[in-house]
N, C-alpha and C positions, 0 to 999 in steps of 0.2 A: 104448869108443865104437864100436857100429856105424852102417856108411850104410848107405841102403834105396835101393834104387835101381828103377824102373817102366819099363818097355819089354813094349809088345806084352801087355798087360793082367796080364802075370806081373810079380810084386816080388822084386827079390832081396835077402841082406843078406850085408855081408862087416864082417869086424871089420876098422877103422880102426886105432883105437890102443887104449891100455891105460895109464891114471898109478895107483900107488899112492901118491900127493897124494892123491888126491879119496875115501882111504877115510873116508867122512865115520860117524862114532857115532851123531848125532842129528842135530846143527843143517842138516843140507838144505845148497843149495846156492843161487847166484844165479849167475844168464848175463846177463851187460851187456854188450854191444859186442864183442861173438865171444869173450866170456871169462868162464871161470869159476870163481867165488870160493864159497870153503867152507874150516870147521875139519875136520882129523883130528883125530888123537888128542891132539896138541900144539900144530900151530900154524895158521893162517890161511894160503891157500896161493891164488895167480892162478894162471890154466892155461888157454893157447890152448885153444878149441874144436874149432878145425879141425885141430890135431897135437897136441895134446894136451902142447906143452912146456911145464915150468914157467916161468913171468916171474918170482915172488918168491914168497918164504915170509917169516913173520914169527912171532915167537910172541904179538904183540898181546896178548887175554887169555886165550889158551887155548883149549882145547876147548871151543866150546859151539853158540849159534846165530845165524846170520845172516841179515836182511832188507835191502831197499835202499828207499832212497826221493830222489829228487834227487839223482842222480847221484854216492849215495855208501850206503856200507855201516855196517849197527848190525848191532855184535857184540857178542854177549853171551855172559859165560863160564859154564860152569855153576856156576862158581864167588861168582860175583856184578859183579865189574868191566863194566863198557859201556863201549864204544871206539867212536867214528864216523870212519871210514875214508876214503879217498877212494877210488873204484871207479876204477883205472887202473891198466894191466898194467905202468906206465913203473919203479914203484915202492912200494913200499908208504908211506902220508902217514895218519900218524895227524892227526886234526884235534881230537882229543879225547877224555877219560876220565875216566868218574867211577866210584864205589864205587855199588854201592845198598844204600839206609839200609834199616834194621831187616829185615838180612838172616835167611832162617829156620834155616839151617845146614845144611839140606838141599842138594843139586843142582836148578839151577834150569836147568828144559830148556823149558820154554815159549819158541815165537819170539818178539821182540820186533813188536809192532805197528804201525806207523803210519798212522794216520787222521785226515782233517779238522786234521790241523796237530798232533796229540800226540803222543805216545812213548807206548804202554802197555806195560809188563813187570808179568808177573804171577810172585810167586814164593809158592807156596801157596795161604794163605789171604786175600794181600794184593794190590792190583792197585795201582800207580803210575801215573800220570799227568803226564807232563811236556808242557807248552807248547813246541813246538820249531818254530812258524809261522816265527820268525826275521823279526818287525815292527819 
């Protein structure tokens, strides 16, 4: 992590901190509420923003990719499992997990989506579609 800092039209930058947590493979990262949540190579890991200490690691489902949408995290593993998380450093709170069907056998690195109230995971040549408005 570096800060930037501005004084007198010149910018400086100094390195902050440094987590080998956050070495993420693919699946990216989310920042909610001065923390950030991303897989390495094995597990799912929270990490203050502003010191970069870890709050929790978990191996949920693995290496893969993470989106948020209402104040909670879809992880998807490149493996195929989907786990919906709760976004909070207190602890890790799985709120859920399912397999996805007619998986291709390949690694599945596509983010997950959510839009207009659905889940789309694409693995291939197939795209899913889950209802997840929560009516």
């Amino acid at each position: 992590m570096v800060e930037l800092a501005s004084s007198g039209g010149a910018t400086t930058c100094h390195f902050a901190w440094h987590s080998n947590d956050l070495m993420v493979h693919h699946g990216g990262m989310v920042l909610f509420d001065g923390h950030i949540y991303g897989t390495n190579d094995q597990v799912l890991n929270c990490v203050e923003l502003k010191t970069g200490k870890l709050k929790w690691k978990n191996r949920s489902v693995g290496k893969g990719s993470v989106t948020f949408a209402d104040g909670r995290l879809i992880v998807r593993s490149e493996g195929g499992p989907v786990a919906l998380v709760e976004a909070t450093p207190a602890d890790y709170k799985e709120l859920g997990k399912f397999e996805q069907p007619e998986r291709s056998g390949k690694p599945t690195w596509p983010y997950p989506v959510v839009a207009g109230g659905k889940l789309f995971l694409r693995d291939q040549d197939k795209l899913f579609v889950y209802d997840v408005k929560g009516n």
